[in-house]
Residue frames as a rotation matrix with the C-alpha (Angstrom) as fourth column:
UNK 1
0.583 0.812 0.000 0.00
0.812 -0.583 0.000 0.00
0.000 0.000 -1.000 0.00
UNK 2
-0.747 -0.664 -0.034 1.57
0.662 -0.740 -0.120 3.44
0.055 -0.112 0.992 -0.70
UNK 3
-0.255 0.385 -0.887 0.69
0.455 -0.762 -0.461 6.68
-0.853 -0.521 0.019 0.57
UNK 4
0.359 0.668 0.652 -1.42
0.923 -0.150 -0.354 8.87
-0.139 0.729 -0.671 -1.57
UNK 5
0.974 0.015 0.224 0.38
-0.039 -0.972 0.233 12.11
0.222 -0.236 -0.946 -0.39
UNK 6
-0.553 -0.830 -0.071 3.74
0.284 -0.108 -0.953 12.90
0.783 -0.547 0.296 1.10
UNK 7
-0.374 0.233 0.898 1.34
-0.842 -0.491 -0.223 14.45
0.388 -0.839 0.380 4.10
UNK 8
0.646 0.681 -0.345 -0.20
-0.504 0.720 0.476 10.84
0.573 -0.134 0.808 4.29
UNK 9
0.521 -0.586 -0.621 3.24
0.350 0.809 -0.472 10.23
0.779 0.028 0.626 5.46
UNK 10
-0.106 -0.419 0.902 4.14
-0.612 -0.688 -0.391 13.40
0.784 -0.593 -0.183 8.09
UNK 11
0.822 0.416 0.390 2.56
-0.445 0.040 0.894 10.84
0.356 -0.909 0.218 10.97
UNK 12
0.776 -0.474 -0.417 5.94
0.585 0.788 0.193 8.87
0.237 -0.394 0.888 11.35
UNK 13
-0.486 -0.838 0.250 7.60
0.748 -0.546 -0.378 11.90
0.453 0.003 0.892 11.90
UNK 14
0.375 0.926 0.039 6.23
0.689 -0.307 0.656 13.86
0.620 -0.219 -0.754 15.10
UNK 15
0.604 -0.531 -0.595 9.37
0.287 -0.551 0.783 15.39
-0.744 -0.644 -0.181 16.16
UNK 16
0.496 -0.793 -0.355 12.43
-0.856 -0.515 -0.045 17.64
-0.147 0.326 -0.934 14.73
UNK 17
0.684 -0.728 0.042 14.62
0.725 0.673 -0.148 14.95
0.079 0.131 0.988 12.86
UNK 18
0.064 -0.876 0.478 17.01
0.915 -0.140 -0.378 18.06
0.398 0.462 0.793 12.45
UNK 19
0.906 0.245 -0.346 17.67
0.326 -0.924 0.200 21.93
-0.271 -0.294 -0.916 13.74
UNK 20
0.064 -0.973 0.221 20.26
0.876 -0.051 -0.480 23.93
0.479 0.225 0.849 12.30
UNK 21
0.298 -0.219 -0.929 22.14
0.917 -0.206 0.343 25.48
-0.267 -0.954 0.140 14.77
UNK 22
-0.652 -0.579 -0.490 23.73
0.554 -0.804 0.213 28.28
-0.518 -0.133 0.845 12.90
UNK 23
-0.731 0.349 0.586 20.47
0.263 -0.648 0.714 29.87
0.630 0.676 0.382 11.95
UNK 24
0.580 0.655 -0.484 18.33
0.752 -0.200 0.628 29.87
0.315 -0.728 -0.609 15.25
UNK 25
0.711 0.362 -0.602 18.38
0.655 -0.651 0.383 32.78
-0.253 -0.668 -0.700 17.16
UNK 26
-0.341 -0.917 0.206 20.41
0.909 -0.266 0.322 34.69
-0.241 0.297 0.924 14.62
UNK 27
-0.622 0.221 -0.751 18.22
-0.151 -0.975 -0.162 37.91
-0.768 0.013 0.640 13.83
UNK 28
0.655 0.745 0.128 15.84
0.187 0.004 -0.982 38.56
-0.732 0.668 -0.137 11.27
UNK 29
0.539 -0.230 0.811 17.19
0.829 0.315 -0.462 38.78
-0.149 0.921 0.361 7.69
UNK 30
-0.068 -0.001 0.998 19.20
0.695 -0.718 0.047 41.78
0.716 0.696 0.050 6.94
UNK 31
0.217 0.522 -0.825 19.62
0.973 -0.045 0.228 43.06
0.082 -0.852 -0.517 10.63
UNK 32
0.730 -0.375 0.571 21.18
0.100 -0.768 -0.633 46.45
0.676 0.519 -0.523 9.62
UNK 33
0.940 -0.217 -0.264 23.57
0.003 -0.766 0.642 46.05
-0.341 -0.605 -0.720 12.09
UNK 34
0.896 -0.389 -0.214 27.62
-0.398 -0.490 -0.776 47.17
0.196 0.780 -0.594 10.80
UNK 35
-0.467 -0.869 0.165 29.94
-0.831 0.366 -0.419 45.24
0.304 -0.333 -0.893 12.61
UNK 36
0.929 0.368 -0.041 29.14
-0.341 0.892 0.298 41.21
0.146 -0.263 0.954 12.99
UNK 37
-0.326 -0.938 0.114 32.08
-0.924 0.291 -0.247 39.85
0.199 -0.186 -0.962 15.21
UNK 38
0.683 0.417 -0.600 32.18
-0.463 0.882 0.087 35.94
0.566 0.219 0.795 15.04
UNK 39
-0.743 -0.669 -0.007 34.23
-0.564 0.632 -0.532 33.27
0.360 -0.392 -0.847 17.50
UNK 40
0.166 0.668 -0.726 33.33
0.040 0.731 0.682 30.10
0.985 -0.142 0.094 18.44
UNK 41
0.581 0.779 0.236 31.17
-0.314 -0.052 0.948 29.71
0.751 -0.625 0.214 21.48
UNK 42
0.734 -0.109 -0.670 33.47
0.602 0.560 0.569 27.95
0.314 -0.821 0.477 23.63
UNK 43
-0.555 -0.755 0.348 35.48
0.673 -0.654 -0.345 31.70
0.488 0.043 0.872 23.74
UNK 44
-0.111 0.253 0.961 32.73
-0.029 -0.967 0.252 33.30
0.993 0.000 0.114 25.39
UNK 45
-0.196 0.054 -0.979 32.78
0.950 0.258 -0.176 33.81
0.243 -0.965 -0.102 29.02
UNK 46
0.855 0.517 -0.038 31.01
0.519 -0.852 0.073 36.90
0.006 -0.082 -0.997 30.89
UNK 47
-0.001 -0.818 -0.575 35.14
0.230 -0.560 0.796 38.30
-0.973 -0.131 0.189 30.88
UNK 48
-0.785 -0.431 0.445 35.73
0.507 -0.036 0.861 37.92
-0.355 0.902 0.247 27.07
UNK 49
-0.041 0.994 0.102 31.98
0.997 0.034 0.074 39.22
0.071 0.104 -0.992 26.82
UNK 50
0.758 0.163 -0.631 33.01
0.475 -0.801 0.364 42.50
-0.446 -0.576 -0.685 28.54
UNK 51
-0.257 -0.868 -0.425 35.86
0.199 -0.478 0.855 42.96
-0.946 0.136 0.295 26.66
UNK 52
-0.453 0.218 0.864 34.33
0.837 -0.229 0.497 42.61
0.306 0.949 -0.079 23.27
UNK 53
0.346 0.770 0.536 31.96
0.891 -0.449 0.069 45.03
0.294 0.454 -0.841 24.34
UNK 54
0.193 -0.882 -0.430 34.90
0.538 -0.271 0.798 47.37
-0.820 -0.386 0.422 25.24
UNK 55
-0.606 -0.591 0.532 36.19
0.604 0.094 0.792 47.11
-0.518 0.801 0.300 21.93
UNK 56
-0.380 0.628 0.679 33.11
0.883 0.028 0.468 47.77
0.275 0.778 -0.565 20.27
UNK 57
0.873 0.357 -0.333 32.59
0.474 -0.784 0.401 50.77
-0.117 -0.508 -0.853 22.54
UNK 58
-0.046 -0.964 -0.263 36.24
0.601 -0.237 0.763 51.72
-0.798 -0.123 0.590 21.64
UNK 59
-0.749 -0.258 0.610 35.50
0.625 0.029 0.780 51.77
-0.219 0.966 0.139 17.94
UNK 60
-0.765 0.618 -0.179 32.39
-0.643 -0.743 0.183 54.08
-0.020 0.255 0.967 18.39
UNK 61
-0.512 0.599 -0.615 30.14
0.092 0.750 0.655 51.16
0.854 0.279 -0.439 18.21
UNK 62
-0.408 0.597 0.691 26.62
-0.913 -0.261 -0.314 51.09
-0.008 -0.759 0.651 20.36
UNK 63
-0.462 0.467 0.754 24.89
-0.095 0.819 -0.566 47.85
-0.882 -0.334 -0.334 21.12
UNK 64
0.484 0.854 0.188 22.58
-0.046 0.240 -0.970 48.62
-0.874 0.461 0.155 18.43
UNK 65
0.275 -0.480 -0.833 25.79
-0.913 -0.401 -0.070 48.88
-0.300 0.780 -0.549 15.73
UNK 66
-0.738 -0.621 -0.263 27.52
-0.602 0.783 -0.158 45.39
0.304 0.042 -0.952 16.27
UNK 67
0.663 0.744 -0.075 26.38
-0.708 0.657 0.260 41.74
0.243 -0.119 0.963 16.59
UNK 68
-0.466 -0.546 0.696 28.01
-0.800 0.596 -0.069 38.99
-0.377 -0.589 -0.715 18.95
UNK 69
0.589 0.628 -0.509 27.85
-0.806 0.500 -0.316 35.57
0.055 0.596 0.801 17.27
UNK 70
-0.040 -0.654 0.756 29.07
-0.545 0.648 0.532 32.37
-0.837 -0.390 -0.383 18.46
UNK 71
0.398 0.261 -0.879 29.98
-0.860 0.440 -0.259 30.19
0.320 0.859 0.400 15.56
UNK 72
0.366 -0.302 0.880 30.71
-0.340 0.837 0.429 25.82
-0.866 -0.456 0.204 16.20
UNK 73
0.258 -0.616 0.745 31.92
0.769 0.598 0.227 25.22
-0.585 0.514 0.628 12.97
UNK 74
-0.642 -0.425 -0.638 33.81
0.105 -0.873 0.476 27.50
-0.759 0.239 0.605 10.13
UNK 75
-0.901 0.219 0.375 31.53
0.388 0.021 0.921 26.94
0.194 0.975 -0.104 7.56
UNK 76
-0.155 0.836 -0.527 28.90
0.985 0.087 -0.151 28.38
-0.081 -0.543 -0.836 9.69
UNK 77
-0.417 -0.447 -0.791 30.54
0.432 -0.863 0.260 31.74
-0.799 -0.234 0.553 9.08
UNK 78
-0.802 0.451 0.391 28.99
0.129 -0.508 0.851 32.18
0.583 0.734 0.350 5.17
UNK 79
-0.236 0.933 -0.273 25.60
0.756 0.352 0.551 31.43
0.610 -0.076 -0.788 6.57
UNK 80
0.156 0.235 -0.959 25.99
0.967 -0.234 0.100 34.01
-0.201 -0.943 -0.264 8.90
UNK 81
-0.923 -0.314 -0.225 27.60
0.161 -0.842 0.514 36.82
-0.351 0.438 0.828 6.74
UNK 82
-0.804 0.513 0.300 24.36
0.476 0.253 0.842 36.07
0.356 0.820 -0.448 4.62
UNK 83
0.515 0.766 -0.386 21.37
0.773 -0.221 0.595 36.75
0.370 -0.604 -0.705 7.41
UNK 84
0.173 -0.005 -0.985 23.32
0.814 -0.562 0.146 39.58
-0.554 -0.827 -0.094 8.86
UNK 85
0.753 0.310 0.580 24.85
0.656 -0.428 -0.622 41.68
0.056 0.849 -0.526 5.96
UNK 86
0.446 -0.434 -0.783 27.22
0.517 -0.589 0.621 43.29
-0.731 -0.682 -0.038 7.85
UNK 87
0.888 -0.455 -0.063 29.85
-0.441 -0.807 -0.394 46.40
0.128 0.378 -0.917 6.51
UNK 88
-0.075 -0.977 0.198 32.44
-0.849 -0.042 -0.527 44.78
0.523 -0.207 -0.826 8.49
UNK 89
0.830 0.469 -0.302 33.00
-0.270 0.812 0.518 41.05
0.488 -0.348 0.800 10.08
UNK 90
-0.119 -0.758 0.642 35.86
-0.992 0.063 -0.110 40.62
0.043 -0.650 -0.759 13.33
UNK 91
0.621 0.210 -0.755 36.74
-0.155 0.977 0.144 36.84
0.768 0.027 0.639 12.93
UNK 92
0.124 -0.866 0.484 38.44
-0.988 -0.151 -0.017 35.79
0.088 -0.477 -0.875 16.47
UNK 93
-0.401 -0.279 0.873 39.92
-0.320 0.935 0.152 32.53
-0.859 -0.218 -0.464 16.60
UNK 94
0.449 0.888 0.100 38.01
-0.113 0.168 -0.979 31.62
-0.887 0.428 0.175 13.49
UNK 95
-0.624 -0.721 -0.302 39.74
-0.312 -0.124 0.942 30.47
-0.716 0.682 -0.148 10.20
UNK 96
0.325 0.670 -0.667 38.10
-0.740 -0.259 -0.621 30.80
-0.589 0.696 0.411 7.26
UNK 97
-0.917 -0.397 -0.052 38.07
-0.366 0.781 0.505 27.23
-0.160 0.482 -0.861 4.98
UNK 98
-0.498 0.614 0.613 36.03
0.797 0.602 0.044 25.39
-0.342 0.510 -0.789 2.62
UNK 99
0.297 0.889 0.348 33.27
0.866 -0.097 -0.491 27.22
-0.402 0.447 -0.799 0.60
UNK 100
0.704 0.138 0.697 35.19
0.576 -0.685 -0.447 29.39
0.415 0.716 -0.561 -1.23
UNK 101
0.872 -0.296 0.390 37.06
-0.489 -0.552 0.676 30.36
0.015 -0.780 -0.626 1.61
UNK 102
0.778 -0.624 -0.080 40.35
0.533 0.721 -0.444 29.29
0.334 0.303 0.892 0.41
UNK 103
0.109 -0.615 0.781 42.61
0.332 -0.718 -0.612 32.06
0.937 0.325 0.126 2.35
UNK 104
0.110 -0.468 -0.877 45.18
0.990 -0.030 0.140 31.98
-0.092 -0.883 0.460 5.37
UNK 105
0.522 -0.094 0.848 45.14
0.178 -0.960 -0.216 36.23
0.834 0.264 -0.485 6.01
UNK 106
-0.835 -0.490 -0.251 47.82
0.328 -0.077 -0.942 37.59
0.442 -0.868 0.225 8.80
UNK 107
0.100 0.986 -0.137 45.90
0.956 -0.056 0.289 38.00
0.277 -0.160 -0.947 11.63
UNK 108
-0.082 0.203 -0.976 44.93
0.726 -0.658 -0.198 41.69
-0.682 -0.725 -0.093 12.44
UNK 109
-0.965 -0.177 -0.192 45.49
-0.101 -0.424 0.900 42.60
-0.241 0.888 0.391 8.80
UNK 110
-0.265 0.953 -0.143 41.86
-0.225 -0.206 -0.952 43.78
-0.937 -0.220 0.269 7.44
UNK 111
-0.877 -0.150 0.456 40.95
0.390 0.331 0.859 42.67
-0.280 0.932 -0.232 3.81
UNK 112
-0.125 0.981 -0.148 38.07
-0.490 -0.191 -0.850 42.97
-0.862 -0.034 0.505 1.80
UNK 113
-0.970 -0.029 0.241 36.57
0.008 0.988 0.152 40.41
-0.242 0.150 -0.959 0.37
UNK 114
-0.493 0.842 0.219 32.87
0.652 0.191 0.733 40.17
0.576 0.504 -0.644 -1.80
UNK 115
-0.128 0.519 0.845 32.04
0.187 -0.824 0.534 43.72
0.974 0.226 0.008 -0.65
UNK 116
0.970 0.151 -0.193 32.76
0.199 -0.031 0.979 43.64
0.142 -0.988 -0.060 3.19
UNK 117
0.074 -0.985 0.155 35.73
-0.618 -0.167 -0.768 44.32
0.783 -0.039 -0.621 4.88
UNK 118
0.896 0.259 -0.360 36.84
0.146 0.594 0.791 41.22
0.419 -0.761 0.495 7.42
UNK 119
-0.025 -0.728 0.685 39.35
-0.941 -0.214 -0.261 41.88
0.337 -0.651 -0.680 10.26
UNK 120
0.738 0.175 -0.651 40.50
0.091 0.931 0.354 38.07
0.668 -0.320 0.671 11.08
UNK 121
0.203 -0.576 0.792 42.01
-0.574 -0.725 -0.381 38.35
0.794 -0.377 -0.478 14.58
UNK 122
-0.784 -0.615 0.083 43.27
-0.417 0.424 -0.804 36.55
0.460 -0.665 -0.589 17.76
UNK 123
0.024 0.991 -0.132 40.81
0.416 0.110 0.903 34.48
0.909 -0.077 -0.409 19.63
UNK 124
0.450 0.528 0.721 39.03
-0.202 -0.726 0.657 36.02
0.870 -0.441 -0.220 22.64
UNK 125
0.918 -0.145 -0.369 41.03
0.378 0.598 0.707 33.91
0.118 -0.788 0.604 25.18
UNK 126
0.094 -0.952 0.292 44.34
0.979 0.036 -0.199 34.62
0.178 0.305 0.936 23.93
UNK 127
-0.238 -0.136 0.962 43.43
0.299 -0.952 -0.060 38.61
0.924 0.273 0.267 24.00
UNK 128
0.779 0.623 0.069 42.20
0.061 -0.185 0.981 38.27
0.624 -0.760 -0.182 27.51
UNK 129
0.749 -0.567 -0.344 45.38
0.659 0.580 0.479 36.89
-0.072 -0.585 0.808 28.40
UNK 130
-0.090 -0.868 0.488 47.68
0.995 -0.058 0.080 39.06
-0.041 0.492 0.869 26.32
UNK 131
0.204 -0.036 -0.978 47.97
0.524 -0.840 0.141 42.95
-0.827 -0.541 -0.153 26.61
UNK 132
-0.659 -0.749 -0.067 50.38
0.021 -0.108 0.994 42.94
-0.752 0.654 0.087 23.72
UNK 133
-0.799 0.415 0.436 47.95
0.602 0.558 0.572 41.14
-0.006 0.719 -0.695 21.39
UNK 134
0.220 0.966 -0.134 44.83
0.816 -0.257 -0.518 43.40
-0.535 0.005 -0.845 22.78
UNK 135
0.262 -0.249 -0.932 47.10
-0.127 -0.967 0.222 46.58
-0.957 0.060 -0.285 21.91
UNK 136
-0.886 -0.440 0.150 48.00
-0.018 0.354 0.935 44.79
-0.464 0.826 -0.321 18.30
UNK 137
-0.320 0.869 0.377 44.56
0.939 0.344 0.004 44.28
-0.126 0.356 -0.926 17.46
UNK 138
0.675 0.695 -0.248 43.85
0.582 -0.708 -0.399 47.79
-0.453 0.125 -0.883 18.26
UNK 139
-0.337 -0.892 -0.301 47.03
-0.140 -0.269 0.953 49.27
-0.931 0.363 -0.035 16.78
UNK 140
-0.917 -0.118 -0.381 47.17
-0.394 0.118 0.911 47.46
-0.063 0.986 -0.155 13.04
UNK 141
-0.947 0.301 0.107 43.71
0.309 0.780 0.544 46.23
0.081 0.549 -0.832 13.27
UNK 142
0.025 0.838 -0.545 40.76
0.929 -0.220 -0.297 48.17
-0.368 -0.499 -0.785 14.88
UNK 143
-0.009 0.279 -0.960 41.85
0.233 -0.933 -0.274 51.64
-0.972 -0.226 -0.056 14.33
UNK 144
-0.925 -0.088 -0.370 43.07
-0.357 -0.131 0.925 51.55
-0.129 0.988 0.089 10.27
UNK 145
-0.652 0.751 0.103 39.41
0.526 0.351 0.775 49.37
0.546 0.559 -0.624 9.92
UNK 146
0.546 0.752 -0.370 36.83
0.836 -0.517 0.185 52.15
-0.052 -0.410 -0.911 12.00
UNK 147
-0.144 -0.524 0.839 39.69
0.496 -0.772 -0.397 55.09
0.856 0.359 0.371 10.75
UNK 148
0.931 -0.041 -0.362 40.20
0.354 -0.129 0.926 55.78
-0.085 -0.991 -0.105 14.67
């Protein structure tokens, strides 16, 4: 006996076989906001939290300018450029591979890259730890890419 429908068939399925992770709670399409900084999740702690939002308060940036975005894998990073739109995208700890993403940049050195500019930088641990590295980031990387 076969199903007349594909809906004749929805009843063996009454839960989520699947959720993708790097599109829940990401914003609404197009969030206008100008600065989407990305590191993966196991970099945030309520320190590294406070310091991004330092930074982003360094660079002139208000809550409503920038978006905080854990990412678990690197390919997770188009998918995210996509729904947000950003001007500008701070990768920390984050290396850019596979989908096109064929390119080892120094870190702190800004590029630009399919109409954005991306600042790929140190991850959030390491800068917590390091003075040097926070003052390098803002040196050759923060101020030449927000013309501070």
């Amino acid at each position: 006996m076969s199903p007349e429908s594909p809906e004749d068939m929805l009843f063996l399925y009454k839960e989520d076989l699947y959720l993708l992770p790097d599109l829940q709670d990401a914003g609404p399409q197009g969030s206008g906001k100008k600065v989407l900084a990305l590191f993966p999740g196991t970099d945030l702690t309520p320190e590294t939290q406070a310091m991004l939002e330092r930074m982003m308060n360094a660079c002139g940036l208000g809550p409503g300018d920038y978006h905080l975005q854990e990412v678990s894998l690197s390919h997770q990073v188009s998918s995210f450029l996509t729904r947000f739109k950003p001007e500008k995208a701070i990768l920390f700890g984050i290396h850019l591979q596979g989908e096109g993403w064929q390119m080892q940049r120094p870190v702190n050195q800004a590029f630009r890259f399919a109409g954005m500019r991306f600042l790929p930088a140190e991850s959030l641990g390491a800068l917590l730890g390091s003075n040097e590295k926070k003052s390098a980031l803002w040196q050759i990387g923060l101020k030449p890419l927000f013309d501070k």
